[in-house]
N, C-alpha and C positions, 0 to 999 in steps of 0.2 A: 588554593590550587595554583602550580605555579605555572607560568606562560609556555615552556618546555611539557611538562605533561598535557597541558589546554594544546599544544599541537599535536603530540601523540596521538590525542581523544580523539581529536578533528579528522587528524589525517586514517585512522583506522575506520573511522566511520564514514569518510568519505568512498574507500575502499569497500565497505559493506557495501552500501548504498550500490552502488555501481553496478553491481548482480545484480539485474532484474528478478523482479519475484512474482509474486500472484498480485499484488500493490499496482504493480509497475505494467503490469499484464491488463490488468483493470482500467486502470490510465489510458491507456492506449488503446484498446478493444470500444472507448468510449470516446476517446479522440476519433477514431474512424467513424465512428457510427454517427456523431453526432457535431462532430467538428471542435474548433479552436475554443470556443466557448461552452465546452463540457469542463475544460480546464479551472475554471471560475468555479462550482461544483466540486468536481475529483481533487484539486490541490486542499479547501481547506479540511473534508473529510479527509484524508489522509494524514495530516497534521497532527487534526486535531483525534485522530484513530492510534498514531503513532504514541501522541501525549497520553493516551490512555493506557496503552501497551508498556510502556516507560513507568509511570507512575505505578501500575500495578505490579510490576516486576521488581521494584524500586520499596515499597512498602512490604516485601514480605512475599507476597501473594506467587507470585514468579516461581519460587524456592518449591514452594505447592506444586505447581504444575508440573516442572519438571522432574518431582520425585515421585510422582502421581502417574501412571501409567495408563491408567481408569480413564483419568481426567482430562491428561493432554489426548487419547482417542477419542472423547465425546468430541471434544473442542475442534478436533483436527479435522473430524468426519462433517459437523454441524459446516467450518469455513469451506470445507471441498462443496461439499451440494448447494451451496449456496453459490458456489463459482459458475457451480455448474447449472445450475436454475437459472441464473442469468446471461450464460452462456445461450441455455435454449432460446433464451427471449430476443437474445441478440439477433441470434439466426433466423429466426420468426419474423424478425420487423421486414416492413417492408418500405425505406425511405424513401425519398424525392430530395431532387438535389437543390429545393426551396429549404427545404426543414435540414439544410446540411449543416449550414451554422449557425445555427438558431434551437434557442429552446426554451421553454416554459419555464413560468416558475414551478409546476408540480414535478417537470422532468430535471430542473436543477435539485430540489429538496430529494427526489428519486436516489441522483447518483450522487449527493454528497451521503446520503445514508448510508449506501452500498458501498461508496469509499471507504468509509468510516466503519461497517460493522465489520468487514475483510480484514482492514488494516489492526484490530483493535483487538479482534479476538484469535488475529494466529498466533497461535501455540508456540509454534517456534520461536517467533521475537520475542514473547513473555519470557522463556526458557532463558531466548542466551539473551537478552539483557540482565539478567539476574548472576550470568557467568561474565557477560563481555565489562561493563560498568565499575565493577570493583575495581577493575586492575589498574583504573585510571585513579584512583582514592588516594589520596596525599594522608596520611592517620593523623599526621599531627596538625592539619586545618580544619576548619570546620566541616562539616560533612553535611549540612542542609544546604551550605550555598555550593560544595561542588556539584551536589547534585541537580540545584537548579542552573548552575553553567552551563552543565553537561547537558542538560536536558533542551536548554535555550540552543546552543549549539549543534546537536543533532536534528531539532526539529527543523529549525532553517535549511539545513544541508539536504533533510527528506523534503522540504517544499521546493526547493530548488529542483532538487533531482526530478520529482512529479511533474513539475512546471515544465520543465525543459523536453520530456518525452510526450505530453500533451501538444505542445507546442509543434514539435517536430511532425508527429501522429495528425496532428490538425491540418498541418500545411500539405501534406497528402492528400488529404482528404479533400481538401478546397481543391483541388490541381483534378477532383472528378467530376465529369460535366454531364453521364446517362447513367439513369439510373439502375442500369443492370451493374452497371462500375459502382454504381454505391452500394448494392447489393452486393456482389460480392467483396465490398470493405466489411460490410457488416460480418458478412460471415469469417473474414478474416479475422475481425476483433474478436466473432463469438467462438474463432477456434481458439484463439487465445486463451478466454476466459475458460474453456472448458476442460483447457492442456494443463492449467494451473489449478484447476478445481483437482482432476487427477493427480498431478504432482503433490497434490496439499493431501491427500489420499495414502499418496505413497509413502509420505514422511514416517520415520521412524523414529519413537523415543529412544532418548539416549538411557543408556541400563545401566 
C-alpha cells in the first residue's frame, strides 16, 4: 500500500468519522450521565465493535448484508430498540452528583457491552465497509496487510474520535453541581440515544 493512498484512506476516513452517528450519540448520552470516566468503557467497546464490523465486512460477510434486504431490516430494527431500551433506561435513572464521575466495575462491563453491541452490529458500516475499503486496494500489493493497515488506521482514528466526544461530554457534565441538572443531562443523553435508535429505524437499504 503505498503512503499516497495510506493518506487518501486516512483522510476519507477521518471525514466519515466526523458525522456523528448512533456510536457517537451513545458516547455522549453516556458521558453525561455518567461522567469522564464512562469513556474508559465506551472507547474500548467501540473499537473493539468497529474491529468487528470491519473484519466482517472484510471477509465476505458485508456483501451478504448489503444484498440481503431481510437481513440488513432484522439487523437494523434489533440496533434501533436496543438504542432505544437504553434510551428508556437513561431517562429512568435517577443520578447524584457523587455517582457523576464515578462508576462500577458492573456499570463499566454495562456500557463497554452496549458500546460494542451498537457499534458491531450496525448494518450500515457492515454495508459500506464492504463498498468504501476496496477503493483504497493497491491489486498489485498484498491484500492481507492492506487490509490490516487499513484496519489499524481506521480503528485508531474511531478511538480518537470516541475519546475526544466523551471527554468533551464529560467535562459538561462535571461543570453540574444539583441534581435536577444531572437529571436533565441524563435525559438529554437519553434523548440522544433514542433520536438514534429512530434514525437506525429509518435507514433504508440501498436497492
Amino acid at each position: 500500500m503505498s503512503f499516497e493512498l495510506w493518506i487518501a484512506f486516512t483522510l476519507a476516513s477521518a471525514a466519515l468519522l466526523a458525522v456523528p452517528g448512533p456510536t457517537v450519540m451513545l458516547v455522549v448520552s453516556y458521558a453525561l450521565g455518567y461522567g469522564r470516566s464512562s469513556g474508559w468503557a465506551t472507547v474500548p467497546g467501540v473499537t473493539l465493535g468497529d474491529f468487528t464490523a470491519m473484519t466482517i465486512s472484510l471477509l465476505g460477510a458485508g456483501a451478504v448484508i448489503a444484498a440481503s434486504a431481510t437481513l440488513f431490516t432484522i439487523l437494523k430494527l434489533i440496533g434501533a430498540g436496543y438504542l432505544i431500551w437504553l434510551g428508556i433506561q437513561l431517562w429512568r435513572a435517577d443520578p447524584t452528583f457523587e455517582d457523576a464521575d464515578r462508576s462500577n466495575g458492573t456499570s463499566n462491563r454495562r456500557m463497554f457491552w452496549n458500546a460494542y453491541i451498537i457499534t458491531a452490529l450496525n448494518p450500515k458500516s457492515i454495508a459500506f465497509f464492504i463498498a468504501f475499503v476496496p477503493q483504497f486496494i493497491d491489486p498489485v500489493a498484498p491484500v492481507f496487510t492492506q487490509f490490516a493497515v487499513m484496519e489499524a488506521t481506521f480503528l485508531a482514528l474511531a478511538a480518537a474520535n470516541v475519546a475526544i466526544w466523551a471527554v468533551l461530554a464529560g467535562q459538561m457534565r462535571a461543570q453540574f453541581k444539583k441534581p435536577s441538572v444531572l437529571r436533565l443531562a441524563n435525559r438529554i443523553g437519553a434523548g440522544f440515544l433514542i433520536t438514534a435508535g429512530l434514525l437506525t429505524a429509518a435507514m433504508r437499504h440501498a436497492d
